[in-house]
MARTOR-139953 format. One record per residue (C-alpha): residue number from 1; residue in three letters; x, y, z. Coordinates in nm, 2 decimals. Example, Ala and Ser with C-alpha at 12.3 -4.5 7.8 and 13.67 -1.06 7.14 Angstrom:
2
PT | k | r | xx | yy | zz
PT | 1 | Ala | 1.23 | -0.45 | 0.78
PT | 2 | Ser | 1.37 | -0.11 | 0.71
END
This chain:
84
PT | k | r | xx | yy | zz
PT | 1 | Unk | 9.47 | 9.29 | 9.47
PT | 2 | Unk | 9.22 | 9.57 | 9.37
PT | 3 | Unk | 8.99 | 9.56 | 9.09
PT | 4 | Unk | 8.97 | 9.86 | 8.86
PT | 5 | Unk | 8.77 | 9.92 | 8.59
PT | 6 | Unk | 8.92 | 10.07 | 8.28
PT | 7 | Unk | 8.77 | 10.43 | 8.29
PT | 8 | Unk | 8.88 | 10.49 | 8.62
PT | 9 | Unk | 9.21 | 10.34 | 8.56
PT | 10 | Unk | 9.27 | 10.57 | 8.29
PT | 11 | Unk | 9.11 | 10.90 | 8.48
PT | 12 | Unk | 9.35 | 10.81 | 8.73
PT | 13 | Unk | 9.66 | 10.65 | 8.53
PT | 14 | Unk | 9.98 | 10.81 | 8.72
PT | 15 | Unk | 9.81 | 10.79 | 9.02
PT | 16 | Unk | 9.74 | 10.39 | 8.97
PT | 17 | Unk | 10.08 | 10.33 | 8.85
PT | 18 | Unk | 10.27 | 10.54 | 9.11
PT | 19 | Unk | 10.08 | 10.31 | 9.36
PT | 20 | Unk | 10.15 | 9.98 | 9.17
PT | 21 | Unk | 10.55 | 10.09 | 9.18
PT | 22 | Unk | 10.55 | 10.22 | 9.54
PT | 23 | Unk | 10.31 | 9.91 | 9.71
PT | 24 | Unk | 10.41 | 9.68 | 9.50
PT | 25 | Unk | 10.03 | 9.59 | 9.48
PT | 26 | Unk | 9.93 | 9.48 | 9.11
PT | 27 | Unk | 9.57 | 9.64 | 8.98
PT | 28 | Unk | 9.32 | 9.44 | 8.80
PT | 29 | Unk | 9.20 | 9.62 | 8.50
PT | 30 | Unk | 8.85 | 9.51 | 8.44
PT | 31 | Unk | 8.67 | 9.58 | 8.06
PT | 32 | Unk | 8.36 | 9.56 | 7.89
PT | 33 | Unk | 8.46 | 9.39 | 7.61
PT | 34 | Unk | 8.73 | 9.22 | 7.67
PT | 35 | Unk | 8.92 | 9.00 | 7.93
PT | 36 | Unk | 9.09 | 9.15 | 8.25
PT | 37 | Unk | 9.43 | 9.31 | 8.21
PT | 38 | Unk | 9.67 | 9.32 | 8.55
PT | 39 | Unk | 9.91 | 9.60 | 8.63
PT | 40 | Unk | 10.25 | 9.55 | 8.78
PT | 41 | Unk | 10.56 | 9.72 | 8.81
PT | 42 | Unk | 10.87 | 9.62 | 8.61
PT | 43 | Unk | 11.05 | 9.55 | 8.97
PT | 44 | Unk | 10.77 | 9.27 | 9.03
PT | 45 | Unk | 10.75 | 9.14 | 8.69
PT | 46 | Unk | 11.09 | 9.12 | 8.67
PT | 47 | Unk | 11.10 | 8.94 | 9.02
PT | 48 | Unk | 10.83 | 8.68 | 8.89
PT | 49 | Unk | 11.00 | 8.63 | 8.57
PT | 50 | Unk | 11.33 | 8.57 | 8.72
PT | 51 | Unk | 11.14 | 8.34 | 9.01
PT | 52 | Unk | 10.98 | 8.07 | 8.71
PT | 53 | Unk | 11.33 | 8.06 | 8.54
PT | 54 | Unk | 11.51 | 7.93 | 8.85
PT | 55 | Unk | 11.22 | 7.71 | 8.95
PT | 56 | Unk | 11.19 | 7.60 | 8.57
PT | 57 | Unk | 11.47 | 7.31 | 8.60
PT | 58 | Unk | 11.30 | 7.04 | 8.85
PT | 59 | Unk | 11.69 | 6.98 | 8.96
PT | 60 | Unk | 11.73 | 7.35 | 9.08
PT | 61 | Unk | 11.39 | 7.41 | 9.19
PT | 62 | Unk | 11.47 | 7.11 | 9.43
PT | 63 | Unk | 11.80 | 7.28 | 9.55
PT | 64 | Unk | 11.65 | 7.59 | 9.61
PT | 65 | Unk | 11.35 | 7.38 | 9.83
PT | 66 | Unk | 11.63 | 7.23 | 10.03
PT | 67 | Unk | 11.82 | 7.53 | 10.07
PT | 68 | Unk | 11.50 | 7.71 | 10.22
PT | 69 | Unk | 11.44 | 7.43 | 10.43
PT | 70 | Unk | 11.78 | 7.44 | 10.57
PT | 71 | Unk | 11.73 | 7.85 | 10.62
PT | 72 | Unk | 11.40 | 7.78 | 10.86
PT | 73 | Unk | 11.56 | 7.49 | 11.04
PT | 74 | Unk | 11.83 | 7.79 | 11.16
PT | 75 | Unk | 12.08 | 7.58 | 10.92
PT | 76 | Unk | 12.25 | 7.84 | 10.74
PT | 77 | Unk | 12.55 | 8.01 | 10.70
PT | 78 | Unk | 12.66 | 8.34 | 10.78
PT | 79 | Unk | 12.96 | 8.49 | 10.53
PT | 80 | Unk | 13.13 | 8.83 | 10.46
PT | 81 | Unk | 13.12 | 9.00 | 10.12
PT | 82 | Unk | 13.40 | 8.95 | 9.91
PT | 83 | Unk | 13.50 | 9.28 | 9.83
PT | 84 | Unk | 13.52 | 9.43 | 9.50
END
């Protein structure tokens, strides 16, 4: 993750945030008088957000574990699309 400090980042703001979307790389933003901010896309965020809601509920956190596990033991299923 690189580390930015908040002049730079804001010289450089498209720049930075064309980079965060594109790498999908969030950016530390460091301040002087204040704590660190992070920059991430809305893509990621949303991703993370979505990723603590599932794994919220112990019960489905524990079927998706089991459902990975089955994945890298070459377990799976494959299945067609239903079409629309």
């Amino acid at each position: 993750m690189d580390v930015m400090n908040y002049s730079d980042t804001r010289a450089r703001l498209k720049k930075v945030m064309d980079r965060v979307v594109a790498d999908h790389t969030p950016v530390v933003i460091s301040r002087q008088s204040g704590e660190s901010v992070v920059m991430v896309s809305l893509a990621d965020w949303n991703a993370m957000e979505e990723t603590l809601h599932l794994l919220g509920s112990p019960t489905n956190a524990k079927r998706l574990k089991t459902a990975v596990a089955q994945l890298d033991a070459s377990n799976g299923r494959v299945r067609e699309l239903v079409p629309e």
